[in-house]
Steps between C-alpha positions, in 0.01 A plus 500: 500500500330788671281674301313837519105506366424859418699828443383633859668175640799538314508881580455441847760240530788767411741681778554765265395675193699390168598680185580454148838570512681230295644396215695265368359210719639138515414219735611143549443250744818458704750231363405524124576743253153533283302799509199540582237690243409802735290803416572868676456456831504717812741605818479561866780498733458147630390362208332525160170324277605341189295429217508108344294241431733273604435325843731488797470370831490658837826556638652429183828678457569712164822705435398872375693727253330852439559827403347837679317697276603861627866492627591193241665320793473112438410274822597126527342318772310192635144485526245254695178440319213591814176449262379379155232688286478194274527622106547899672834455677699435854580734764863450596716665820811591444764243681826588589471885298831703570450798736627752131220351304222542763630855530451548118159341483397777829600779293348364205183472656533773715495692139209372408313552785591909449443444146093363560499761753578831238231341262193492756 
């Protein structure tokens, strides 16, 4: 399990900036139905940081179920856990995504991103 020290390490580790842009959140490994518990987590377009105190392997796969905060569009997709924050949460990449659910994610986040911007 790869795991992250400080907030500058996990900061640095990131392609892209995320945002809380979710609701509605459920998780599972792949194969069985349970739930994870999750808390509000947040998005980028490759991936996303969930919160759980639940442990998970590197390269562990989890199926993903969430809905988009601002346009209400609900994404179903794979996810592939990259790191562990043990008793903080995992940072998955999405896996397989469909090219109409990345799209919604952009705009979502290419929202927010204007949004931040108006209120500097």
């Amino acid at each position: 399990m790869k795991q992250l020290g400080n907030g500058n390490d996990f900061t640095a580790a990131r392609r892209e900036p995320r945002f809380p842009q979710l609701r509605e959140l459920r998780m599972n490994y792949e194969g069985r139905s349970d739930n994870i518990p999750l808390r509000p987590s947040d998005i980028s377009l490759h991936g996303m940081f969930v919160n759980t105190s639940s442990l998970f392997p590197e390269g562990a796969i989890v199926n993903l179920r969430f809905r988009l905060t601002r346009s209400n569009v609900e994404v179903q997709t794979r996810g592939e856990v990259r790191y562990c924050l043990p008793g903080i949460g995992i940072g998955v990449e999405f896996v397989g995504i469909r090219p109409e659910a990345t799209r919604a994610i952009e705009r979502e986040v290419r929202a927010s991103i204007r949004t931040r911007t108006k209120k500097k």
